[in-house]
N, C-alpha and C positions, 0 to 999 in steps of 0.2 A: 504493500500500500504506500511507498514511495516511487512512484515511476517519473521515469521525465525521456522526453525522448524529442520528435520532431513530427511538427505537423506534415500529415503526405493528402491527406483530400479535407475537404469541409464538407458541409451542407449547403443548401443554398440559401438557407436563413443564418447560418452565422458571421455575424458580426465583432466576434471579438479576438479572433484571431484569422489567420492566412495561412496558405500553404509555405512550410518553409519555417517556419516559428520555432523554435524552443520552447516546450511548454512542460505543464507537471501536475500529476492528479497524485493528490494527497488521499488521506483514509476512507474519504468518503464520496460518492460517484452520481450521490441523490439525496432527496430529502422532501418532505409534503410541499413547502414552498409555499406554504398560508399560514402556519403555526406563527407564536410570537415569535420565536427562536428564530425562525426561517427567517422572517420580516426583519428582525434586528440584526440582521445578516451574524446571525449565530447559530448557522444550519448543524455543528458537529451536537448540537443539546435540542435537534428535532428528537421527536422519539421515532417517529419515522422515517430519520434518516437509512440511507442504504451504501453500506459497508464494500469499502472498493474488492475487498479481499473475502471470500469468504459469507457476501451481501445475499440476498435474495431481492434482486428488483421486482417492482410492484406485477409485472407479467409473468413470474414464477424463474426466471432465469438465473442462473447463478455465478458471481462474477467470481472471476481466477487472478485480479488485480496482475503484479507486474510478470506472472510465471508466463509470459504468452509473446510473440514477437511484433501484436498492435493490440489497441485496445480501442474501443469507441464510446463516448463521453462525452455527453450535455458540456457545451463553454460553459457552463455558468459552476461549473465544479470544476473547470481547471484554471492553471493560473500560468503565466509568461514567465519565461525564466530571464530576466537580463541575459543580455551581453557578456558581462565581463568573468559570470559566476559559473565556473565549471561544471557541466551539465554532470556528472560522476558526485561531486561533492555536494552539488546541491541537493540529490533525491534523498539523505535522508534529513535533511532538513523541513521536509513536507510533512512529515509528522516527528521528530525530534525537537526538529529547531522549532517548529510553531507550537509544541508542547511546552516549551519554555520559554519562549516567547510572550505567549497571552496571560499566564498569570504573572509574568513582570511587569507586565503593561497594567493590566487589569488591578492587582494589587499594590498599584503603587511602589514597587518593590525595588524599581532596578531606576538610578538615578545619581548627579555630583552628591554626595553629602551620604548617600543610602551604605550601608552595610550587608550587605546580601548571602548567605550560607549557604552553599549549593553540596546536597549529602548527595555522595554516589559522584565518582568517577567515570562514566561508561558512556555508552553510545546517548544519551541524553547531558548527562554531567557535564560532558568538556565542550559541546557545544551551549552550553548554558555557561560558562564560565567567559566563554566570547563574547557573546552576547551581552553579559551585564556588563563586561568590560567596558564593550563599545559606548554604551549608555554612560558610562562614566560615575559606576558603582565600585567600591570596594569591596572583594568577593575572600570569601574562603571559605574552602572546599572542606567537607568531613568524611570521612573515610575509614572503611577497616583497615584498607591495604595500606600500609604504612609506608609500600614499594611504587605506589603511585606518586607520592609528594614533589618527586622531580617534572615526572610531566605537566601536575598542576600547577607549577610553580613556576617553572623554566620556560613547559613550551608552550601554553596556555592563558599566563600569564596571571593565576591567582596571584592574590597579596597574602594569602595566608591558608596552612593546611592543619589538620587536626585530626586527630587517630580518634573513631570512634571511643577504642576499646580501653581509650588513655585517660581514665580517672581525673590524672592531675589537667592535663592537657584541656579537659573540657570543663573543669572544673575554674580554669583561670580563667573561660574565654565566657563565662557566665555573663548575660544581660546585657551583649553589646553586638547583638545584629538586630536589624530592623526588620527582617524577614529570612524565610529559608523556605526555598524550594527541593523536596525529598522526593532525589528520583529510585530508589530503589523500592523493589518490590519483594525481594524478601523479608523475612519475618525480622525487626530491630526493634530495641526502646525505644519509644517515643519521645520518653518523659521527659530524657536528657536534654533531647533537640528541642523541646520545651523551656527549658533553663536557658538555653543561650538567646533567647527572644527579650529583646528589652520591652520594657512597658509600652501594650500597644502596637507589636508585633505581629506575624501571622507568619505562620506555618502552611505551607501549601505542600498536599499531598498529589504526586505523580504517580508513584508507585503503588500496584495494589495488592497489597500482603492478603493472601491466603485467610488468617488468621486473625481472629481481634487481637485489637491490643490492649494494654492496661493504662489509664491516664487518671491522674487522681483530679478532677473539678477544682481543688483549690489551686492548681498550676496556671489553670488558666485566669481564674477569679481575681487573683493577686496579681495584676499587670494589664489586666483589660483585655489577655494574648486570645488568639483565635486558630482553630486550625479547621481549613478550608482541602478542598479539592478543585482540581482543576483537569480538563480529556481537549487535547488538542485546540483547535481555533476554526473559526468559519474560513470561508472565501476570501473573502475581502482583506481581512486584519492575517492569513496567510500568504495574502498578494503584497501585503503592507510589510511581513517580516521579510520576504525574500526579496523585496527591493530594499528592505535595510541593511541585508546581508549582503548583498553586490557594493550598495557604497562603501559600507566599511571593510569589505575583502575576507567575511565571515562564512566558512566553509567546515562540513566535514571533517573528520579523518577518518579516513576508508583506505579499505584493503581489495580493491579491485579482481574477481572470481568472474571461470566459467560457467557456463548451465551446468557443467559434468563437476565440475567441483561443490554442486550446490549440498549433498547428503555431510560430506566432511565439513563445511562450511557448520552445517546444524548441531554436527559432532561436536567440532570447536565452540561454537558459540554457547550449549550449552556447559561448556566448562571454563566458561567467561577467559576464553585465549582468543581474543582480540583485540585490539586498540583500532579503531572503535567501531567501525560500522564494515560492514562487508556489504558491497554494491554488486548486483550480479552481471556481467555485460551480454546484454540479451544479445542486440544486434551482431555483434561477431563470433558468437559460442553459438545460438539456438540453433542454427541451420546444420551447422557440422555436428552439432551432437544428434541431430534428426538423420544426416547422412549417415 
C-alpha cells in the first residue's frame, strides 16, 4: 500500500493528472465521499473507506495494492510525486511518512521551541525524526536498541537518544518533551513514556500493541497529559506532506529488492534486519520472475 510509479493512460474525465506523471496511491484507493470524514478531506477515518491492499471495493473486487505490475485508481486517491523526490524513496512515505506527518501537524507537536520524542527507530521512526527536524523541533529518539543511537544521532540527525530499558536514562529526561509520537507496536510500558511528557503534553499512539496496557489515571491527571491515536492522513494533507518532503530533500531509507526476493524480504523483516524500509522494484523484476 505504498506504490508510486508512472502514469501510462487516463480516463477521459480526468483532470488531475497526465500521461507521463509520477504519481502514488497511498493505503487507501476509496472511500463513501459524503461522510464528514470524506468532506473534511479526512477520507483515511471514512469507515467506508477501501483499503489499497487487501480492500474489498464496493462491487465485490479485491485489491492486491503494489504486488501487481499496474494498478487502476480514482485521481482523487492518488497524489503527484515532485520532481526532485526519488520515486524509490518516496513510496514508503505514502503511509510512513504521512503517518507521522498528521499527528505533528494535527497535534501541534513538531515546531522552533517544540520538544518532540519519537519511540521506535524503524521504518516509521527515522523518517519521523526528519520530518520534525525539518519543522524545526528538537527531537529524541527512545529506544530499546541501545545499537541504534549512532544512526539516530549521526545520520538522522536526532538531538538526543534514550534507552528504553535505562532507568536512570529516562528517569533524568522526566517532564521535558512536549509531545511523543510511539511508533512501535509491540507490547512496552507506557507509563514511563508518560513521565517524560511535560504538563500538557500528549502522547500519540502509532503503534498497535496486541495487548492492553497498564496506565494508572493519576499520570495523566497531574499534568493535564493526554494520550491520543493517530492511522495515517487523507489526500490532501498526504499531497501537502510529500511536497514538504521534496522541498526539504526528506526521503526514505530503503533497501531496494526483487519480486523473487520478496518471501526472504518477509523472513528478514520479520526479525526486524532492516534499516529501514525494503521497496520492491516491480517494473524491472515482475516480468522476469513471470518468464
Amino acid at each position: 500500500h505504498e506504490i508510486v510509479g508512472e502514469v501510462t493512460e487516463i480516463g477521459r474525465k480526468v483532470s488531475k493528472f497526465n500521461i507521463g506523471d509520477k504519481i502514488g496511491v497511498g493505503c487507501i484507493v476509496d472511500s463513501c465521499r459524503t461522510c464528514k470524514s470524506c468532506r473534511e478531506d479526512q477520507e483515511n477515518y471514512c469507515t467506508k473507506a477501501v483499503a489499497t491492499y487487501n480492500g474489498v471495493h464496493y462491487d465485490g473486487t479485491v485489491n492486491y495494492g503494489g504486488y501487481s505490475d499496474h494498478i487502476v485508481v480514482d485521481e482523487r486517491y492518488a497524489v503527484k510525486i515532485p520532481h526532485p523526490l526519488p520515486l524509490a524513496s518516496a513510496a514508503p512515505l505514502l503511509c510512513a511518512g504521512i503517518s507521522m506527518y498528521s499527528p505533528m501537524k494535527y497535534f501541534g507537536l513538531a515546531g522552533p521551541g517544540k520538544h518532540i520524542g519519537i519511540v521506535g527507530l524503524g521504518g516509521l521512526g527515522h523518517i519521523g525524526v526528519r520530518f520534525a527536524k525539518a519543522f524545526g523541533s528538537k527531537v529524541t529518539v527512545v529506544s530499546s536498541t541501545a545499537g541504534k543511537s549512532k544512526d539516530a544521532l549521526e545520520n538522522f540527525g536526532a538531538d538526543g537518544f534514550l534507552v528504553s530499558t535505562d532507568e536512570d536514562q529516562m528517569q533524568g529526561a522526566m517532564g521535558t518533551m512536549d509531545g511523543i509520537i510511539d511508533t512501535v507496536s509491540a507490547s512496552h510500558p507506557i507509563l514511563p513514556l508518560v513521565g517524560l511528557l511535560k504538563p500538557n503534553g500528549k502522547l500519540v499512539l502509532l503503534g498497535a500493541m496486541e495487548k492492553p496496557f497498564d496506565l494508572h489515571a493519576f499520570s495523566l491527571i497531574l499534568g493535564r497529559k493526554s494520550i491520543a491515536g493517530s492511522a495515517i492522513g487523507g489526500i490532501k494533507e498526504t499531497q501537502e506532506m510529500i511536497n514538504f518532503a521534496a522541498e526539504h530533500g526528506i526521503k526514505a531509507e530503503i533497501e531496494t529488492i526483487s519480486m523473487e526476493y520478496v518471501n526472504t524480504a518477509m523472513d528478514r523483516l520479520a526479525k526486524g534486519d532492516i534499516r529501514y524500509r525494503f521497496v520492491i522494484d516491480i517494473a524491472n523484476t515482475l516480468a522476469v520472475t513471470r518468464s
